[in-house]
C-alpha positions in Angstrom: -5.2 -15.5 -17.3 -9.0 -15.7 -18.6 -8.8 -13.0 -21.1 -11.9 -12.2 -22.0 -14.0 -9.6 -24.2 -13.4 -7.2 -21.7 -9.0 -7.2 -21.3 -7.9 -4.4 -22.5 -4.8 -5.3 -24.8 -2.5 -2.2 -24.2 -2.8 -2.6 -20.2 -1.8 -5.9 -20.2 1.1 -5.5 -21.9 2.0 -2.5 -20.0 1.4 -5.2 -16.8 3.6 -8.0 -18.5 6.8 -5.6 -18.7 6.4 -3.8 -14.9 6.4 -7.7 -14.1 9.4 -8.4 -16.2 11.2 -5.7 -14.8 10.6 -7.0 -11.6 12.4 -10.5 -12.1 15.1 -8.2 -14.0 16.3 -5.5 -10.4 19.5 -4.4 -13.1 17.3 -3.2 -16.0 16.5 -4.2 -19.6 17.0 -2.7 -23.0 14.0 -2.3 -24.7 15.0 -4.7 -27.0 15.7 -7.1 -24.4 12.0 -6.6 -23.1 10.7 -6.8 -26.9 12.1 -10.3 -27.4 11.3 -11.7 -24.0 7.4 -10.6 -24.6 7.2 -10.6 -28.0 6.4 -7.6 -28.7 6.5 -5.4 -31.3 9.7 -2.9 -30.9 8.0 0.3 -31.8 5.1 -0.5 -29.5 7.3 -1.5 -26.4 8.6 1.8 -26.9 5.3 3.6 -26.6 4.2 1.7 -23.4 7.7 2.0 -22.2 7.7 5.7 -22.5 4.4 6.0 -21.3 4.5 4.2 -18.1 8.4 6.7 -17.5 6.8 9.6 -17.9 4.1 8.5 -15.0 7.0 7.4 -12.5 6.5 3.8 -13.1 9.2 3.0 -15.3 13.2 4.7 -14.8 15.8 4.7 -17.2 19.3 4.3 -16.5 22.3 6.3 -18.4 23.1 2.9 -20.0 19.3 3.0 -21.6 18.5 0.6 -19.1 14.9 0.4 -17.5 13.9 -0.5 -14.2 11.2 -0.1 -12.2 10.4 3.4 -11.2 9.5 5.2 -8.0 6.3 4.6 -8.1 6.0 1.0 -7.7 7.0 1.4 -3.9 4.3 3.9 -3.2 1.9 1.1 -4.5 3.2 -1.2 -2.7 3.3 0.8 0.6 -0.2 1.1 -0.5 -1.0 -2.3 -1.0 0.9 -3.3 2.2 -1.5 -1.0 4.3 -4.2 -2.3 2.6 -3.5 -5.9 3.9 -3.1 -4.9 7.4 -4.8 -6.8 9.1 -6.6 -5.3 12.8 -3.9 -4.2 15.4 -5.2 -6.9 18.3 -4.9 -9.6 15.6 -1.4 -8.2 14.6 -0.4 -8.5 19.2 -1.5 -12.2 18.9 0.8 -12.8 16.2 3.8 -10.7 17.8 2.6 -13.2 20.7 2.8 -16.4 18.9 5.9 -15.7 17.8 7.6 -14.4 20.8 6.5 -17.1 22.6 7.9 -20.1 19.7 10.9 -18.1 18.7 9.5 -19.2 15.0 8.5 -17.3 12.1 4.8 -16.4 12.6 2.2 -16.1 9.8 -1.2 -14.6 9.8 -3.5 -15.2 6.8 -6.6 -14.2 6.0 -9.7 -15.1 3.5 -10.1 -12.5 0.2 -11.9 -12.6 -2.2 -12.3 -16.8 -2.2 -8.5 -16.8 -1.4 -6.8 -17.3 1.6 -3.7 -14.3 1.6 -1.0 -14.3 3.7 -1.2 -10.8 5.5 1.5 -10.3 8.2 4.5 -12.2 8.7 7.3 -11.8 11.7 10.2 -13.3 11.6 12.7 -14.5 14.9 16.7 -14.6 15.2 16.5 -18.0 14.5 13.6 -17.7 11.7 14.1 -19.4 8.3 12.8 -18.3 4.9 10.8 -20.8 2.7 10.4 -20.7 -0.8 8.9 -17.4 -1.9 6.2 -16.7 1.1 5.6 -12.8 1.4 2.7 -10.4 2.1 -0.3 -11.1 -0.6 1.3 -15.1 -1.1 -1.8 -17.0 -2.0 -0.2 -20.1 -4.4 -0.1 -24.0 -3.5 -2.4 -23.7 -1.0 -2.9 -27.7 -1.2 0.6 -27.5 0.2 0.4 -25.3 3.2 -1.0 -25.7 6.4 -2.0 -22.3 6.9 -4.6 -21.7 4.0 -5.8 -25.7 4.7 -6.3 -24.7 8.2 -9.2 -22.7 6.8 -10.5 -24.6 3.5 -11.1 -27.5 6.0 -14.1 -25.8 7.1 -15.3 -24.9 3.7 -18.3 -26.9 2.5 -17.1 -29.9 -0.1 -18.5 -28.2 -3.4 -16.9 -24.6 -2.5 -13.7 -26.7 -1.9 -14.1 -28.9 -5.3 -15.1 -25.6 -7.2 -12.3 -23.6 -6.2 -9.5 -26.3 -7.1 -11.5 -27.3 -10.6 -9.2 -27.6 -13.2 -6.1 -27.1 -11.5 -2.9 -29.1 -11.0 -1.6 -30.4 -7.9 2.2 -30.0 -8.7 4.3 -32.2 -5.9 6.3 -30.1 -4.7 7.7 -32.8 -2.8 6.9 -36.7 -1.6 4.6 -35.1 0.8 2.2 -32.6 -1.2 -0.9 -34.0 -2.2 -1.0 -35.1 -5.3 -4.9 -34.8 -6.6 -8.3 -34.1 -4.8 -8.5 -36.8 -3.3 -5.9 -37.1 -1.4 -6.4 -33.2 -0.4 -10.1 -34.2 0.6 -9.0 -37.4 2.8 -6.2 -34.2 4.8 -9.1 -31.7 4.7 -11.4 -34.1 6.8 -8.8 -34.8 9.4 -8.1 -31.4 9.8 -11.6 -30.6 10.4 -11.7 -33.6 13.1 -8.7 -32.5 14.7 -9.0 -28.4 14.1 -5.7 -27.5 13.2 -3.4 -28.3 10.6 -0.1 -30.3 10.4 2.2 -29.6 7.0 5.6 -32.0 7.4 7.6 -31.5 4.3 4.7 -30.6 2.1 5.5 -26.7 0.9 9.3 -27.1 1.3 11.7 -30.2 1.9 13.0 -30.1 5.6 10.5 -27.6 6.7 7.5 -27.7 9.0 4.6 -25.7 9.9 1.7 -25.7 12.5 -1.2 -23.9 11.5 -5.0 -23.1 13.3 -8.0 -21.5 12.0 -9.8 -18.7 13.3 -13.4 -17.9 13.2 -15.6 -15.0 13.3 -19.1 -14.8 15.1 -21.1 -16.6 12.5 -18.7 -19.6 13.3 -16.8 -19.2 9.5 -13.2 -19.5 9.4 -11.9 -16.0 8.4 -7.9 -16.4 9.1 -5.6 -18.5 10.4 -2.0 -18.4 12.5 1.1 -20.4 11.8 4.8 -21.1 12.7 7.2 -22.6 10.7 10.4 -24.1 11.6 13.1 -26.7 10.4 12.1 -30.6 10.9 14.7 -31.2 13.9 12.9 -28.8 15.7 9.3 -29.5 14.4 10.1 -33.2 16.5 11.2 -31.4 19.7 8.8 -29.3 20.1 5.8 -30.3 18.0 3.3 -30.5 21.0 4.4 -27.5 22.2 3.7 -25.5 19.1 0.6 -26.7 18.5 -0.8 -26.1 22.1 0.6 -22.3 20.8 -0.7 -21.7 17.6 -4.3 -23.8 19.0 -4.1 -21.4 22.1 -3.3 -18.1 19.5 -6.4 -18.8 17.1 -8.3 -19.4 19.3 -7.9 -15.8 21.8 -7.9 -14.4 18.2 -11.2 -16.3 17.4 -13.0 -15.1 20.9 -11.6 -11.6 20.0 -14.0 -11.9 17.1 -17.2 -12.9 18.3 -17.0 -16.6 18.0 -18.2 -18.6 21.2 
């Protein structure tokens, strides 16, 4: 986190312990929080206090805390927020009815490409951590490269300055470079393949869409396990190419 003149101390400590709690669904003693954060005791007891008295923060008989009632009204919040428009939400119903996959819909915030609406089939799989506002390793995933293909080279070289391509297996790109050389075939060939990148034995398909000024503004994809990746890899991408691009005429673009 850049924390600069303007970070106000108090807040983000407040932020680090909701955030703790969160990885922590039984509750921690204060204490327990204290150490983890290195805090001081007596002021982890203020922000603790603070934050239950607003709902954020409960407190079990045991002296326990967990996250309070208000953290699912945010998230409600935050969840509506990200809803994406209700013909783009069909298409996706579509895609996945139609691939009896797990379909993903993502879209472009903020210089970020969020995952906004997943649906998952019988038969769906889960990978890694992917939920609703998911925006990390995005050099692994076909869905946000389905859309940073189309980015100009120095908006693509600026946004992944200074980070680390961590391989997440033998298949994730391991620098730049190798990202750039997958960014210009998937701009040649106008979707997006990842086989094993993300997650080991998992596959996913992945088109762009564009708006009416002809930029890419979100993206559909289906995931599914390798063996069925090789059955029915044309098939798929016909789907997810034919998906983007009803969503991408439902926009404007011609």
């Amino acid at each position: 986190m850049d924390k600069n003149k303007t970070t106000i101390k108090s807040v983000l400590k407040a932020l680090q312990i909701l955030d703790l709690l969160g990885q922590h669904p039984n509750g921690l003693l204060v204490k327990e929080i204290s150490i983890e954060l290195k805090l001081n005791i007596s002021t982890t007891y203020h922000l603790i206090n603070t934050m239950l008295e607003l709902g954020y923060v409960n407190k079990t008989k045991e002296d326990m805390y967990t996250l309070g009632y208000r953290i699912p009204y945010l998230n409600n919040a935050f969840l509506q927020s990200m809803a994406p428009d209700t013909i783009l939400n069909q298409f996706l119903q579509e895609l996945s009815n139609i691939t009896l996959e797990t379909a993903y819909l993502g879209m472009v915030q903020d210089n970020d490409v969020i995952l906004q609406r997943i649906i998952d089939c019988p038969q769906a799989i889960k990978v890694k951590t992917l939920y609703i506002g998911y925006k990390d390793y995005p050099y692994a995933r076909a869905l946000p490269k389905s859309i940073m293909a189309f980015w100009p080279e120095s908006q693509i070289h600026q946004y992944f300055a200074g980070q680390t391509f961590e391989r997440l297996t033998e298949s994730t790109p391991a620098n730049i470079e190798e990202l750039m050389v997958e960014l210009h075939q998937i701009r040649e060939h106008g979707y997006s393949i990842d086989e094993q990148g993300f997650t080991k034995g998992i596959c996913c398909i992945a088109a762009p869409v564009f708006d009416a000024s002809k930029v890419p503004v979100s993206a559909y994809s289906v995931t599914m396990p390798y063996e069925r990746y090789r059955e029915n890899r044309d098939d798929y991408l016909e789907k997810v190419c034919t998906t983007a691009k009803k969503a991408s005429q439902y926009l404007g673009y011609s």
